[in-house]
N, C-alpha and C positions, 0 to 999 in steps of 0.2 A: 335330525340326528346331529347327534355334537362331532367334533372334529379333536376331540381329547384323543383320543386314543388311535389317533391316525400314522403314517409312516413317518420314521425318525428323518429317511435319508429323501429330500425332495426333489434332487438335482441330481444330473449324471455327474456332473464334479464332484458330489458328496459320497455316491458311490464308491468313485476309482480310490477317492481319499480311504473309505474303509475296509477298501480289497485290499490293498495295501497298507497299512496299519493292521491288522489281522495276519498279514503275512511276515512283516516284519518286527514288529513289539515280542512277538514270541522268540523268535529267530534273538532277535537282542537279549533279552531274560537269559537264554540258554545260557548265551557265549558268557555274558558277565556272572554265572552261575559257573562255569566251568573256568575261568579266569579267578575268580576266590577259591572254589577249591584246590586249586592246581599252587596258589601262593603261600598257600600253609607252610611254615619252615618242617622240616623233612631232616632228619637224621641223616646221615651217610652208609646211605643201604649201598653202595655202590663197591662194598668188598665183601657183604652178606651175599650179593646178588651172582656177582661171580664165585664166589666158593658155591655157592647152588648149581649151577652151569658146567661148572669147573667138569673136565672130562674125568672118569674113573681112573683112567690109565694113562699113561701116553708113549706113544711111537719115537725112540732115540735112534735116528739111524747113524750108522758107525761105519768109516770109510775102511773097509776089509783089508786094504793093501796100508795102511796109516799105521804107525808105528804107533804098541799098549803103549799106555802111561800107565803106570805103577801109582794105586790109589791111596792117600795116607791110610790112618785108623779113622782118623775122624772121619774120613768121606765115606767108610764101608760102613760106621756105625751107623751113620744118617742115612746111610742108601738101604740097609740090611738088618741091622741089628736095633734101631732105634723104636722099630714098629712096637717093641716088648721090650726092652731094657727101659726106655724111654716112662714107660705107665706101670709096667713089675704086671704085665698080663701073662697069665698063665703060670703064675709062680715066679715069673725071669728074676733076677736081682735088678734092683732101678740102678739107670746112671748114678754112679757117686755114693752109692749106700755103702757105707765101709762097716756094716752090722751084716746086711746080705750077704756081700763076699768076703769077709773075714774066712768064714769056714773053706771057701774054695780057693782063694787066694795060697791055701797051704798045698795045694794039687800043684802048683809050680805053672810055670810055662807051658810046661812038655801037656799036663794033664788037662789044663783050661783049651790049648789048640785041640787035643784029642778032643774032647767035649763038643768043641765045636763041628769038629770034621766028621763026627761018629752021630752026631745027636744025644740029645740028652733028655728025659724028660718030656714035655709038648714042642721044646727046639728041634728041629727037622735037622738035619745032618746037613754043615755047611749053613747053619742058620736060612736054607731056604734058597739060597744062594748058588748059580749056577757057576761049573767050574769054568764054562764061559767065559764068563764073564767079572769073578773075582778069584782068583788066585789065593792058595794056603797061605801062600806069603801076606798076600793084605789079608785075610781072615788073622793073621797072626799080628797083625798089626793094630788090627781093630781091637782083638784079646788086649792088648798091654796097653792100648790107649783106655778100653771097659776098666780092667782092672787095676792101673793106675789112676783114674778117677777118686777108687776107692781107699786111697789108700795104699796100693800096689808101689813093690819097688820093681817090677819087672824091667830088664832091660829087652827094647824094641830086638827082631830079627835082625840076622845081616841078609841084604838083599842075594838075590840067587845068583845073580854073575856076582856077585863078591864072594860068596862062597863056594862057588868051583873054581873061581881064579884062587884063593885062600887054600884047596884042597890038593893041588897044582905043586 
């Protein structure tokens, strides 16, 4: 009989060498497999990723005995009013459209705050907005900062201690 076809590994040293090479050649392929894929340049998911995560809501707590701050317009429009004035969802008029509010612009002060405080259309009364937490007074503020966007000559309210010191 010939010896052709006999075993590869003739030695215990030849062995240990291919229990080990078998265990390790692979183990290395991975890592340098997952080392090229991982170096690919990569776009800046990292404010995609957070807007994903991003919580729906979120918790403001508010020190109870802390004196209100009185909100401008701009901060009631961006807190309240901007969810639909902002895109013209549900009919709203868009920030700054002086062809949308042309026609209500002629309603004055007195009829655009009514509007708001009554509801009007798919706008919820108080745009949605709890008495809580924004005052007629900034609802009124928010009005002539909306409708001065557009074009509007509205002059802002006088604040409420200036107008019972004023009535005085």
């Amino acid at each position: 009989m010939s010896n052709e076809h006999g075993n590869l590994i003739k030695s215990p040293k030849q062995l240990i060498i291919m229990v080990f090479a078998s265990f390790f050649v692979p183990l290395i392929i991975i890592l340098l497999l997952m080392v090229f894929v991982n170096s690919g340049q990569r776009g800046d998911n990292s404010t995609t990723t957070e807007q994903l995560i991003k919580p729906v809501a979120q918790l403001n707590f508010k020190d109870a005995s802390a004196p209100r701050e009185i909100q401008t317009g701009e901060q009631v429009y961006k807190a309240v009013c901007s969810s639909c004035h902002a895109s013209g969802a549900a009919g709203a008029p868009k920030f700054g459209d002086a062809g949308a509010w042309a026609p209500r612009l002629g309603q004055g002060y007195n009829g655009l705050l009514s509007s708001v405080l009554k509801g009007k259309g798919a706008m919820p009364a108080r745009g949605g907005a709890s008495p809580a937490d924004v005052s007629d007074y900034e609802l009124g503020r928010a009005v002539v900062y909306l409708a001065n966007s557009a074009g509007g000559k509205l002059v802002e309210p006088k604040a409420p201690a200036a107008a019972e010191t004023a009535a005085k």
